[in-house]
C-alpha positions in Angstrom: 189.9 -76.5 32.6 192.7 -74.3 31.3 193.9 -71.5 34.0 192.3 -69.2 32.6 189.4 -70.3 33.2 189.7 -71.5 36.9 187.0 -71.0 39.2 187.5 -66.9 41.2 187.6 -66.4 44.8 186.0 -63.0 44.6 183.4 -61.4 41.6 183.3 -57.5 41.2 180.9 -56.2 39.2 180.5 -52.8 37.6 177.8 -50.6 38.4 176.8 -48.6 35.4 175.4 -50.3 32.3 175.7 -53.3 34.5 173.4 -53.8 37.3 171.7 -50.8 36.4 171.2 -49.5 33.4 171.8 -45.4 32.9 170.8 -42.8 29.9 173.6 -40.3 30.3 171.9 -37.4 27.6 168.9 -37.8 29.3 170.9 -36.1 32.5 172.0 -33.8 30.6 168.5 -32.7 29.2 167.6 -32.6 32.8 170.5 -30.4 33.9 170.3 -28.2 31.0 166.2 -27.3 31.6 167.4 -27.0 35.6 169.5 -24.3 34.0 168.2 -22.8 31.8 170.9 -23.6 29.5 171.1 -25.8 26.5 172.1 -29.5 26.4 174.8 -28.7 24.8 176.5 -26.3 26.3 175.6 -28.5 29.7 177.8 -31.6 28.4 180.6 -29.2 27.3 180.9 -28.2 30.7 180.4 -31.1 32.3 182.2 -33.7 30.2 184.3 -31.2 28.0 185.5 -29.3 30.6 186.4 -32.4 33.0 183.8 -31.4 36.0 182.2 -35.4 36.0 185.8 -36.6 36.1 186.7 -34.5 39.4 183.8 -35.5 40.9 183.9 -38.8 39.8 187.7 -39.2 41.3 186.4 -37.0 44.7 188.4 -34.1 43.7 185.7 -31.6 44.6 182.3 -32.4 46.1 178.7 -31.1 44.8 179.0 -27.5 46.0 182.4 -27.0 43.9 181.0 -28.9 41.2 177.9 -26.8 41.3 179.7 -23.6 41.3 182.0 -24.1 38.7 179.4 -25.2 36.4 177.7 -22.1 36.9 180.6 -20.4 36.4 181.2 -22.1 32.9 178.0 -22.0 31.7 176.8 -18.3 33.3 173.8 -20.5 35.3 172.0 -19.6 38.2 170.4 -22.8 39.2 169.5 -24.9 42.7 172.1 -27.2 44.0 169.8 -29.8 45.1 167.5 -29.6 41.9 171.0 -29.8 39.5 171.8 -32.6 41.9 168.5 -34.3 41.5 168.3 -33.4 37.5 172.3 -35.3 36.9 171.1 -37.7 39.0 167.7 -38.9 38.0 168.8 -41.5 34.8 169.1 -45.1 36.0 167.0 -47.7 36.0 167.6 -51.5 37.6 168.7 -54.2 35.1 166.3 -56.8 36.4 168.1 -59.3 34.4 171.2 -59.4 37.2 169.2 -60.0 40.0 169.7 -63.9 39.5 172.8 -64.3 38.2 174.1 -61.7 41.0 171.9 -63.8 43.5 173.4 -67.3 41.6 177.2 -66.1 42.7 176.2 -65.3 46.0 174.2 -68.6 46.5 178.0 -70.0 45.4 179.2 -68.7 48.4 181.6 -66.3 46.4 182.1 -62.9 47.9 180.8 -60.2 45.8 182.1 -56.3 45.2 180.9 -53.5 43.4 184.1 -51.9 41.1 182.5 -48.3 39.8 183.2 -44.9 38.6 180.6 -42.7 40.0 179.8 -39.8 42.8 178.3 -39.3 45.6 175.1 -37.6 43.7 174.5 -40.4 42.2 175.7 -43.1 44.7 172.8 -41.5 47.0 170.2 -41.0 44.1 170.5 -44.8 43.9 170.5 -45.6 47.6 167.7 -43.4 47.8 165.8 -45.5 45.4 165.8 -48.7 47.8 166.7 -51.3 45.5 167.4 -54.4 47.3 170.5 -55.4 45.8 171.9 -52.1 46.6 174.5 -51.8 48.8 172.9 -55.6 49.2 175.1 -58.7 49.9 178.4 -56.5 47.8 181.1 -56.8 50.3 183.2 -54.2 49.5 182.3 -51.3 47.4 185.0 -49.6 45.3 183.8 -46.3 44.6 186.1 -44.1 42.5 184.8 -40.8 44.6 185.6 -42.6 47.9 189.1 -43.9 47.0 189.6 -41.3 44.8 191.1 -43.0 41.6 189.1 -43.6 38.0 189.1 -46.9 36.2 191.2 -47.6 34.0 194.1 -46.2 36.2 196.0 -49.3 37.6 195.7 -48.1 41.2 192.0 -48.4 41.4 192.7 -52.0 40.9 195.2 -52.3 43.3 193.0 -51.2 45.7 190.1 -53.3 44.7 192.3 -56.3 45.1 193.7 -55.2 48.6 190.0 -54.4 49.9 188.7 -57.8 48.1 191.5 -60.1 50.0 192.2 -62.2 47.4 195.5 -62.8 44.9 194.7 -60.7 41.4 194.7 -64.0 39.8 191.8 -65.0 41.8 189.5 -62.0 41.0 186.7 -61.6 37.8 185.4 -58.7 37.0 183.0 -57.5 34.5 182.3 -54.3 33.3 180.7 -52.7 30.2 183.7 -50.6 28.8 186.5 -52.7 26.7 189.3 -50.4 28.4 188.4 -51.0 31.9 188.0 -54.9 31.3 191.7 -54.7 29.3 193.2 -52.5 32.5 192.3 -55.2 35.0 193.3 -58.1 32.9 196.8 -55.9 32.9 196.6 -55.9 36.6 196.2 -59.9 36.7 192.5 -60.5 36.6 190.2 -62.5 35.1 188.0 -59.7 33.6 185.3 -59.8 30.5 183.5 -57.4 29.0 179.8 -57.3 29.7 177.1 -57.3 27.2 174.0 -59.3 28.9 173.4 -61.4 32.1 173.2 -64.4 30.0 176.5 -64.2 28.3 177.8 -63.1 31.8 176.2 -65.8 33.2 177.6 -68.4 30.7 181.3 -66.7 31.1 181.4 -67.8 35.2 179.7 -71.5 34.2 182.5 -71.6 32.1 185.2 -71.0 35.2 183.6 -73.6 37.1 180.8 -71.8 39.1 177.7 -73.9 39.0 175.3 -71.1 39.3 171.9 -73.2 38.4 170.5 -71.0 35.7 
């Protein structure tokens, strides 16, 4: 086994796209008939404008985020609906619940690595899925430590809250960039696609996870 591929100490996944799946324009329909507003003008000022980044790195909470996207788009719209309408787009990817349950059944500690906010953090609390916040032992949320992947320092800090050397950490997330940043930061990191491939990437470090 090359040491590459040497068996982690510690597995983060990513949240989005990963353990559960999310329709990002299908938010953005939602938002936009909350306010009255087109789709389009609803991911200009909510992508375009940089408003899902802020809240995303806990720059500004719902309120401000509310208000300046009324502001932007010349909205009048419920808080908690807009909150509701941005938030109401994921659905579990069924297909993790084993290999996520395999790791853990490895006795490897497991973490959560995500870019996300507290909307949407709490929409999927809400929704009682047993996996979430589950057996993760640490949960790096980019609105609670308030850095985005792919800056290094959210990496940093995963590693510090995770316990273990860099080298001893894999991660998997859906987006090439944030799987190239944390190999840069000394991980073992591949980019997701399905829980089969993911599931044959940790066999091949060594995990026997009996799928």
């Amino acid at each position: 086994m090359s040491t590459h591929l040497r068996p982690p100490k510690f597995v983060y996944f990513d949240l989005g796209n990963v353990i559960v799946n999310f329709d990002r324009e299908h938010a953005v329909r939602q938002m936009a008939g909350v306010a009255g507003i087109t789709p389009a003008a609803t991911h200009a000022a909510v992508f375009e404008g940089g408003l899902q980044a802020k809240l995303e790195r806990g720059e500004i909470d719902w309120k401000a985020f509310h208000d300046a996207f009324s502001r932007a788009t010349g909205s009048t719209s419920d808080p908690a609906r807009l909150a509701d309408a941005a938030s109401d787009m994921f659905s579990l990817n069924v297909a993790m619940l084993p290999v996520i349950a395999a790791v853990e059944r490895a006795g490897l500690p497991t973490g959560i690595l995500s870019n996300t906010c507290a909307p949407h953090w709490s929409h999927l609390l809400a929704k009682r899925y047993a996996v979430l916040p589950g057996r993760f032992s640490v949960l790096v949320l980019s609105h609670e430590v308030g850095t985005l992947k792919p800056d290094p320092s959210i990496y940093r800090i995963a590693a510090r809250m995770a316990g273990v050397p860099p080298e001893a950490l894999f991660f998997t997330d859906d987006v090439p960039e944030h799987v190239e940043a944390a190999r840069a930061a000394g991980w073992d990191a591949e980019v997701f696609t399905t829980a089969a491939r993911l599931a044959n990437d940790l066999q091949a470090r060594g995990l026997n996870l009996g799928l």
